[in-house]
VEXTOR-162501 format. One line per 4 residues: their letters; for each residue y, x, z of C-alpha. Coordinates in steps of 0.05 Angstrom, whole numbers, plus 5000, padded with zeros to 4 digits. Each point is the difference from the previous one (the first is absolute). Layout:
N
A	Y/X/Z | ... .
! end
This chain:
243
XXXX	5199/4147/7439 | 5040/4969/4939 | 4967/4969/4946 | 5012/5060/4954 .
XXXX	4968/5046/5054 | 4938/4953/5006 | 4982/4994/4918 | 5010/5079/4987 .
XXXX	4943/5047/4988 | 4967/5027/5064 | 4960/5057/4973 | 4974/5036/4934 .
XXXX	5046/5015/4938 | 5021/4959/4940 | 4947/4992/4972 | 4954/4985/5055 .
XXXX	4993/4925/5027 | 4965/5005/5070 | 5062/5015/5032 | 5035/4935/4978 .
XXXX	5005/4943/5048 | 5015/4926/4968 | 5026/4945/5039 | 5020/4931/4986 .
XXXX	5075/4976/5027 | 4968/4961/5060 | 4999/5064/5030 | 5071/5007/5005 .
XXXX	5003/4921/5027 | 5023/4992/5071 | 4981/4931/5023 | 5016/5007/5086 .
XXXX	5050/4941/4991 | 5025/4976/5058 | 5019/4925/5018 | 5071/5002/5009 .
XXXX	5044/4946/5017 | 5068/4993/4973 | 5062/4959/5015 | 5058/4980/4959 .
XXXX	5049/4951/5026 | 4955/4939/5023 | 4946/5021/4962 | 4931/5049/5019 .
XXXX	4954/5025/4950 | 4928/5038/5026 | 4974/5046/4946 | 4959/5052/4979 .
XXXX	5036/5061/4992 | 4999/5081/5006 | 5054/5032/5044 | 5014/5061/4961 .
XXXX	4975/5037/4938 | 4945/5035/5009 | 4965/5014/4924 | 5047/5028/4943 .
XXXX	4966/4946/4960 | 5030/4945/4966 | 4999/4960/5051 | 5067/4984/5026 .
XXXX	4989/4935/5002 | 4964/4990/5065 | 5063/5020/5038 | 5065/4961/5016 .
XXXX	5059/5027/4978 | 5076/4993/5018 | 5012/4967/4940 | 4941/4937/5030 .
XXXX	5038/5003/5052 | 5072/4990/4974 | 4972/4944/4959 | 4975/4966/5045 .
XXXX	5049/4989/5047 | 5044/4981/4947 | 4950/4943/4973 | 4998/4981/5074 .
XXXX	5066/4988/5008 | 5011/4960/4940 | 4931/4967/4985 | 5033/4944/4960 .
XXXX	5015/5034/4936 | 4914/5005/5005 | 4993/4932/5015 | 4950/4965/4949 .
XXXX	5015/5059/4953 | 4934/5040/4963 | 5002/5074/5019 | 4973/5069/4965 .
XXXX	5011/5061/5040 | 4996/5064/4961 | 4952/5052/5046 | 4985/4960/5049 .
XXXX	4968/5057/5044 | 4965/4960/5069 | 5042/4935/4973 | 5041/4997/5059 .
XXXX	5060/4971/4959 | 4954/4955/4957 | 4961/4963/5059 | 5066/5000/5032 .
XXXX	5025/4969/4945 | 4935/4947/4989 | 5030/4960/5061 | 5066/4981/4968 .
XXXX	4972/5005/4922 | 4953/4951/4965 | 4968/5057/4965 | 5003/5073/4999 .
XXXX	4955/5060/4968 | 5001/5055/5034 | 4979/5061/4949 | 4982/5073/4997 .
XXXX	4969/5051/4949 | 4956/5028/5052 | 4931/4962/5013 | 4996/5033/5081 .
XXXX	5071/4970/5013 | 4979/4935/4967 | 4934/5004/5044 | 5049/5001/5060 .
XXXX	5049/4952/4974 | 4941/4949/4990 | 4978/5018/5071 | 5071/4984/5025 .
XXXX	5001/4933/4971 | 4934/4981/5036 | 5033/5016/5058 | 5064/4958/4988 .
XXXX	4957/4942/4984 | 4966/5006/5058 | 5056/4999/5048 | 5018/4939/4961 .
XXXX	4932/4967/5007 | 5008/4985/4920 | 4984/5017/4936 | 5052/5032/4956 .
XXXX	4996/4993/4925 | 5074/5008/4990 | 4982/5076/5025 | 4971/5045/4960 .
XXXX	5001/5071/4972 | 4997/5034/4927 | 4988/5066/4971 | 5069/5014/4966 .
XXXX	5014/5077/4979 | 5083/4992/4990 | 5009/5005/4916 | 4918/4987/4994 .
XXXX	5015/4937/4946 | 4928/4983/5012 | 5000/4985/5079 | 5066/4962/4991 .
XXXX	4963/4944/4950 | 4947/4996/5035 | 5041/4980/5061 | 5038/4953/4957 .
XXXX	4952/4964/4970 | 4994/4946/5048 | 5074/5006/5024 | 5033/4989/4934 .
XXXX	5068/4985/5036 | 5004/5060/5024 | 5031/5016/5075 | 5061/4982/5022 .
XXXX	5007/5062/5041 | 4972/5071/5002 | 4998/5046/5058 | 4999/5073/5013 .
XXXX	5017/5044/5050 | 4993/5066/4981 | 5038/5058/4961 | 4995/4989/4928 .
XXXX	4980/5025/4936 | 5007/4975/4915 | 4922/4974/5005 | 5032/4961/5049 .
XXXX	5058/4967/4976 | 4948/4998/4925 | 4960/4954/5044 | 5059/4963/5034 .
XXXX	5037/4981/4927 | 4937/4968/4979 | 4993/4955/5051 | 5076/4984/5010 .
XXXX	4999/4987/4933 | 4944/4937/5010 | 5053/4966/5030 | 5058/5020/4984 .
XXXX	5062/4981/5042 | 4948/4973/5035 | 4980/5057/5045 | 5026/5057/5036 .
XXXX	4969/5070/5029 | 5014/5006/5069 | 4993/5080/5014 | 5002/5035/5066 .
XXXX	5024/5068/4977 | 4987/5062/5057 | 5040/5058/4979 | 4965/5066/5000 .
XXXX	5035/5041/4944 | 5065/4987/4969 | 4979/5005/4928 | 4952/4946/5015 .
XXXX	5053/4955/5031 | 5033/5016/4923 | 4931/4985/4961 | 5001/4930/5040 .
XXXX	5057/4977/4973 | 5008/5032/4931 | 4920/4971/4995 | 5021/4921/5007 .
XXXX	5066/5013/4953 | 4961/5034/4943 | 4943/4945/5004 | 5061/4948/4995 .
XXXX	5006/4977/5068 | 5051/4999/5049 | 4991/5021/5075 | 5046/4988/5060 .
XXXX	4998/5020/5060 | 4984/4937/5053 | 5055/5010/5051 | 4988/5012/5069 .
XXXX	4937/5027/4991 | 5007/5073/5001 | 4966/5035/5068 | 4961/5053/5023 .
XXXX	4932/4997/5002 | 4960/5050/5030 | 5057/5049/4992 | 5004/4993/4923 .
XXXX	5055/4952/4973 | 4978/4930/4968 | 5024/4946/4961 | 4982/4942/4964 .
XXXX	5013/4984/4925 | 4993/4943/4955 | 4985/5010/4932 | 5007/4947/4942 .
XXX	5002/4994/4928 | 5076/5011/4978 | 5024/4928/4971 .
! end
């Protein structure tokens, strides 16, 4: 039953109200996560995560996509351009890439807009500081909806530096690269956005690009990096502020 299905009216006519049925979105939450181990060059992470949709709700988040995946391995294998760096990742779903990324980074904030994923994010982290038998302030996760000017100085306000890099590894959208600018933009020169771009559609490989050049940045290609991964194609991009 989709969510649509579930909130219609189940009996009388317009203008009678016995027949409606009102539920709240925790309906629609699927929380059978499984602990799942994962393995990226020398590295295993055990988290909490689903293994496929199962809700048409927003909840995408509590899945690991190819785009985690093609990250990942690419931070794995060169770990050094995190090394003692601070770190935003931009929907960070079950913060694979971001508690992947706490073991190299000195800080990183690991962010959604939806308060179940952050519930599972948070949940994550627990877990990651218990394999490490240690407490992790430098690990922590926001509310950020991409564009929301609010969410983005409230994460700032105690970070006034900014990041030095932001992550992502999704396909992506203006709201986005709105969100992106503003933070580059802390730091200038300073910072790059390391994206790892699955390619579903070809007008959204076109929106990726023509997105970083109209919000005055330029994006290359990091050679070497384009693969397959689970039988979509994959790259990774940096993104700065043009000079």
């Amino acid at each position: 039953m989709t969510k649509e299905e579930a909130l219609k009216r189940k009996g009388g006519d317009d203008d009678d109200d016995e027949g409606i049925i009102s539920l709240d979105s925790s309906f629609f939450v699927d929380r059978s996560y499984e602990l799942t181990e994962f393995t990226f060059g020398s590295n295993s992470l055990q988290l909490l995560c689903l293994r496929s949709a199962s809700t048409d709700y927003d909840l995408t988040g509590q899945l690991v996509w190819p785009g985690a995946v093609l990250m990942n391995n690419y931070l794995s294998n060169h770990a050094e351009i995190l090394s003692g760096r601070s770190v935003i990742e931009l929907g960070s779903g079950i913060g694979i890439t971001g508690i992947l990324c706490s073991r190299f980074c000195k800080e990183v904030v690991l962010t959604d807009h939806n308060d179940e994923v952050l519930e599972i994010i948070r949940k994550n982290i627990e877990l990651e500081a218990s394999k490490r038998n240690q407490n992790l302030p430098g690990l922590t996760a926001e509310k950020l909806e991409w564009g929301n000017q609010e969410h983005i100085q409230q994460i700032l306000q105690t970070r006034h530096s900014g990041f030095d890099i932001l992550s992502f590894q999704q396909s992506s959208v203006p709201h986005l690269f709105d969100t992106v600018q503003q933070l580059l933009q802390i730091k200038g020169k300073g910072c790059k956005f390391i994206l790892a771009y699955v390619s579903r559609a070809k007008t959204m490989d076109t929106m990726v690009v023509n997105e970083a050049i109209q919000h005055g940045m330029r994006i290359s290609e990091v050679e070497g990096t384009r693969t397959t991964v689970s039988g979509l194609e994959g790259v990774i991009f940096e993104v700065a502020l043009k000079s």
